[in-house]
Steps between C-alpha positions, in 0.01 A plus 500: 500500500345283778551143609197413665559159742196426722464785726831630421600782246787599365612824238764332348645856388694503816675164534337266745782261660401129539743359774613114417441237750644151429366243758696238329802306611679546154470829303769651335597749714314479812400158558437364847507865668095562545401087524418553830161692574601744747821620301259512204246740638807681657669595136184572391441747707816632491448567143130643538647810730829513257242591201332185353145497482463193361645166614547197256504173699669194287512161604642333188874611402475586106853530457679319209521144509255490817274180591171559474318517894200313535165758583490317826825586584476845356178572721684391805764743494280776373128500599598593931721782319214654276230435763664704784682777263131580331370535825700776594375675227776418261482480139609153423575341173581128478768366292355211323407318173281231680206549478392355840703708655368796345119426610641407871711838502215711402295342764713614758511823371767589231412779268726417221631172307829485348524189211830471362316286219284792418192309563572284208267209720120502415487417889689790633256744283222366682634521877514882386208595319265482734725717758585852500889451549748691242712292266850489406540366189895346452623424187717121510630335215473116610526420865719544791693141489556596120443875415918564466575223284473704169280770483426641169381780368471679161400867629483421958324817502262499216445094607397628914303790452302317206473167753396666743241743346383145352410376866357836639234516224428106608503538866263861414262299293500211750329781715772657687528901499782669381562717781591219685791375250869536536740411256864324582727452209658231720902593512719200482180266487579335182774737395852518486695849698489647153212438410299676853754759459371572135175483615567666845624814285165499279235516788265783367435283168363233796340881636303507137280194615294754739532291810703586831826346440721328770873492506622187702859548462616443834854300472463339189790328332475794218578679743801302646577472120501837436699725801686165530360383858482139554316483831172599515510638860696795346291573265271726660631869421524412076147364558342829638700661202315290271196499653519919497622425118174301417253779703677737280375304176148425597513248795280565791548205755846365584537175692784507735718334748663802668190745558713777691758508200250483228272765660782738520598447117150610405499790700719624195233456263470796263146614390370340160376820280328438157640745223226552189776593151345619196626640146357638205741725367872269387788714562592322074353292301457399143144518330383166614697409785323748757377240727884378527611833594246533748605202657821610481435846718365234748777279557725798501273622795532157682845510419526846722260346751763258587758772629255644775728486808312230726286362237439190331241451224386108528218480279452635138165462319462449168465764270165594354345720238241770602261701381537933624304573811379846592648689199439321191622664220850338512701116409440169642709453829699206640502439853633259788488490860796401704478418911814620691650474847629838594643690854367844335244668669216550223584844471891492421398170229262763321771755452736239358224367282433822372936573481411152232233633306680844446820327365295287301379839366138526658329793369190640737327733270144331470373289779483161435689605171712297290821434742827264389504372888227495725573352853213474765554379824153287557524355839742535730487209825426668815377834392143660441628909429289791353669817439638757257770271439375131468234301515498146595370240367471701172120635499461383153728202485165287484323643238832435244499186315844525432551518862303214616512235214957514587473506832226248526758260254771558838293480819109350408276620753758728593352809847633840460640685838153613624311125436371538140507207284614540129222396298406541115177578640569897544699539158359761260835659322751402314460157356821289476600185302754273619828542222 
């Protein structure tokens, strides 16, 4: 997936670090360090040869309870920053929900803007559309001065991703291209610690939107709320773990303080591999209740999945109702996809896949034959192979309905190991309906 911000690109499938720069006397956790312009450009280079490639200038403190900052003000402390950073060739995004600061910024050469209001202001939308900057669309419930009085929410997952697919499709029909869009489910903006940390734990439903998602986590009181750290200073080695925890589920820009700590976190990050399960043939079932034993087989497959040694499956399709492909003369099949983060080499994952399908009692006596557990590997992140063994992507992982239509539900718009985009266009087999 690609963030495209001016003349900058990113492939979010390897996590791009944005490096935080506060150039404000009174953030939380840093405030008052970087007012001054040379220590400013300092720390951000510092972070540019630690790993960032992208630097997010702020001017305004959006921490609970903060006053707002006049764009005046804001511009003062920001524009000198932005000016000389972009002209060292620097990807710069400016922190900001004004939006004459925005149209200043860009002037002086940031690629990126960063609303914490989501561009919820008519005049924000227009200091971007006519530009080519990317987007990072925050989620905020109220304002800073009041967003932690009582924040409430029926479903805080459902209630994000469905806000913030809401102001995408605006902000695309306003004019602005989807490539450019990032999503931020805005952590502790309008949330209490349990609340981010239920929503921190769900990232790949935010994933299911289709845009690159960010993961500003960096020393948020969830954080100091949940390993029990009170200062925010110290909070730099649980937020690379939860910034390598949010990659893992979908994420594909982190925001952070501490680039050197969060950089080595992600070094950790296992390959995401996309598994294709399929059953026809239900180990038992009554006359009548063969679609429930089907889906049975299939959770009893995901339910081996989950012992692979180094493996984690975080995302599970639904499950959908095919039609045969290749060899006809056999039942109806149901079939899921579920995406994975694994340390197996593609070639040890397939033998343990196929260790499943045999206890499951696959039988391989007609190709493409009636099977009780079918498990494909589809894509696996990082590797294009051909040989006797495996072949990845899958050549005909395309052409499958049952394929595409599941994983398309997970990761819309979603680019296989060797750059092809899943499409319906190329689908001739197997016809599947959602269950």
């Amino acid at each position: 997936m690609i963030w495209r911000c001016s003349s900058f690109e990113f492939d979010v499938k390897t996590p791009v670090v944005m490096g935080v720069l506060n150039v404000t006397p009174d953030s939380f956790s840093d405030g008052g360090r970087y007012a001054n312009l040379d220590d400013a450009l300092a720390h951000a280079r510092r972070m540019v040869e630690e790993g960032a490639r992208i630097i997010d200038v702020g001017g305004e403190s959006t921490r609970p309870g903060a006053a707002p900052v006049s764009p005046d003000d804001e511009l003062a402390r920001v524009l000198d920053v932005v000016r000389a950073l972009a002209a060292e060739g620097v990807c710069v995004s400016i922190d900001t929900r004004h939006a004459q600061v925005a149209r200043a910024c860009l002037e002086a050469g940031a690629a990126i803007v960063n609303d914490v209001s989501g561009f919820s202001d008519p005049d924000m939308v227009q200091a971007v559309v006519g530009s080519d900057c990317g987007l990072v669309v925050m989620h905020m419930q109220g304002d800073p001065a009041t967003m932690q009085d009582d924040p409430r929410y029926d479903d805080v997952v459902t209630e994000v991703r469905a806000w913030l697919g809401q102001r995408c499709a605006r902000l695309e029909a306003a004019g602005i291209a989807r490539e450019r869009l990032c999503v931020d489910p805005g952590p502790g903006f309008g949330k209490t610690p349990q609340q981010t940390i239920e929503l921190v734990r769900n990232f790949q439903e935010i994933a299911h939107l289709g845009y690159p998602v960010m993961a500003a986590l960096s020393r948020k009181s969830y954080i100091g709320y949940a390993y029990n750290i009170p200062d925010p200073l110290q909070r730099d080695a649980a937020s690379a773990a939860e910034a390598l925890m949010a990659c893992e589920l979908g994420a594909g820009v982190v925001r952070a303080h501490n680039v050197a700590e969060t950089t080595k976190a992600l070094a950790d990050l296992r390959p995401e591999v996309v598994l294709g399960m399929g059953c026809n043939v239900p180990l038992v079932a009554n006359p009548g209740e063969e679609r429930e034993g089907k889906i049975a087989l299939l959770n009893q497959a995901i339910s081996m999945l989950c012992t692979l040694p180094d493996t984690q499956i975080t995302d599970i399709s639904g499950f959908y109702e095919s039609e045969p492909a290749y060899y006809l003369d056999q039942d109806v099949f149901v079939n899921a996809v579920v995406i994975m983060r694994t340390g197996l080499p593609p070639a040890e994952l397939l033998k343990y896949l196929h260790a499943i399908e045999n206890s499951l009692g696959r039988v391989r006596e007609i190709e493409n034959g009636p099977r009780t557990c079918d498990l494909d590997i589809i894509d696996y992140q990082l590797y294009v192979i051909d040989n006797e063994v495996l072949t990845l992507p899958h050549p005909r992982a395309l052409e499958r309905d049952f394929v595409v239509k599941p994983l398309l539900e997970l990761r819309p718009g979603f680019v296989l190991a060797d750059g092809t985009t899943v499409t319906q266009d190329g689908v001739t087999v197997g016809k599947a309906f959602r269950l």
